[in-house]
C-alpha positions, 0 to 999 in steps of 0.5 A, a space after each residue: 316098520 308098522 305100528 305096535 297094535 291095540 295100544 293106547 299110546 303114551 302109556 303112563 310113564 313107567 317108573 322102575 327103581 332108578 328110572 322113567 320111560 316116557 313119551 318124548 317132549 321137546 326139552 329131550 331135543 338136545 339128548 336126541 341130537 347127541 345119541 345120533 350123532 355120536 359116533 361111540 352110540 352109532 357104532 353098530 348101527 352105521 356110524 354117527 349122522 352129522 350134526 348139522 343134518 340132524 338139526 335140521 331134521 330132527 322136529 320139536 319134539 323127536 320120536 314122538 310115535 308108539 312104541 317110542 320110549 324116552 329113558 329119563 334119570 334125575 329128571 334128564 333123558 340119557 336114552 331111547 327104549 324102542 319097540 316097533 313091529 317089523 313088516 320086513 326083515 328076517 322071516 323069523 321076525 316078520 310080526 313080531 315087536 322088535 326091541 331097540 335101544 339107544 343110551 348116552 355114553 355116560 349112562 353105560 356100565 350102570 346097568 340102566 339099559 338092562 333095567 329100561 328094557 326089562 320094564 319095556 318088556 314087562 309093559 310088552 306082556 301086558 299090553 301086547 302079550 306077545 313074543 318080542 325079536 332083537 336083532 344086533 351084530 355079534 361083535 357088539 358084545 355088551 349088546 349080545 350080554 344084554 339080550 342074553 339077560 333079558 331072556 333072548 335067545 338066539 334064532 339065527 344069524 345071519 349078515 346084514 350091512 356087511 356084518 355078523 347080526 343076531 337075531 334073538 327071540 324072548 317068548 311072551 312071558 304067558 308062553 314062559 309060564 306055559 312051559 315051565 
């Protein structure tokens, strides 16, 4: 992965109705220990790491680069909005902004990823202005709902870490005014 482009980084934070995305800060430390080492949040991305070798890993303050965004509710991170630019992967993808996501199992079912993501887009159009990919395997159905929502849609599948993916493209939102 390489970096996002021309973008001042950290953003302001960026507020929606129930949310902030934000750049990382040490007290995030124990949330990021919990997404990646929980065995539910990693089930489609290789399972769980442990949590010893996380600890050890894991600096201060975790995932501080562009394009990385700390989902905050009530003033507590409950997940990770992800954007990064791949260099490699699928062809289709090879440029373009990728979309990831990473949410604590006791934020799921609240539509909170849905809202994060739309917000990292809408901050995608305005920044980069550019068409974003997301990839995840079809058997991650709440993932292939998501992207479906979020205006992805599908440019190939194909199988990657002995599982069906998805890969999906959503078109900048000055293409989408374009062709309408």
């Amino acid at each position: 992965m390489t970096e996002l482009g021309p973008v001042a980084w950290p953003p302001a934070p960026i507020r929606t109705e129930r949310l902030v995305l934000r750049a990382s800060e040490a007290r995030d430390r124990p949330a990021f220990v919990e997404l990646l080492t929980s065995p539910e949040v990693n089930t489609y991305l290789g399972g769980a790491r442990p949590r010893e070798d996380v600890e050890g890993e894991l600096p201060a303050v975790p995932e501080q680069w562009p394009g990385s965004f700390v989902v905050e509710l009530d003033g507590g991170m409950i997940g990770q909005v992800l954007l990064r630019r791949h260099d490699r992967h699928r062809p289709a993808a090879v440029g373009k902004v990728d979309l990831g996501y990473l949410f604590l199992p006791r934020a799921w079912g609240s539509g909170y990823a849905a809202e994060a993501c739309k917000a990292a887009l809408d901050w995608v159009d305005d920044a980069l202005g550019e068409p974003v990919v997301l990839a995840t395997q079809t058997a991650n159905v709440a993932s292939m709902r998501l992207a479906a929502r979020l205006g992805f849609a599908e440019v190939e599948r194909f199988r990657a870490w002995d599982a069906d993916q998805w890969l999906g493209l959503r078109p900048a939102a000055s293409q989408l005014v374009k062709n309408s």
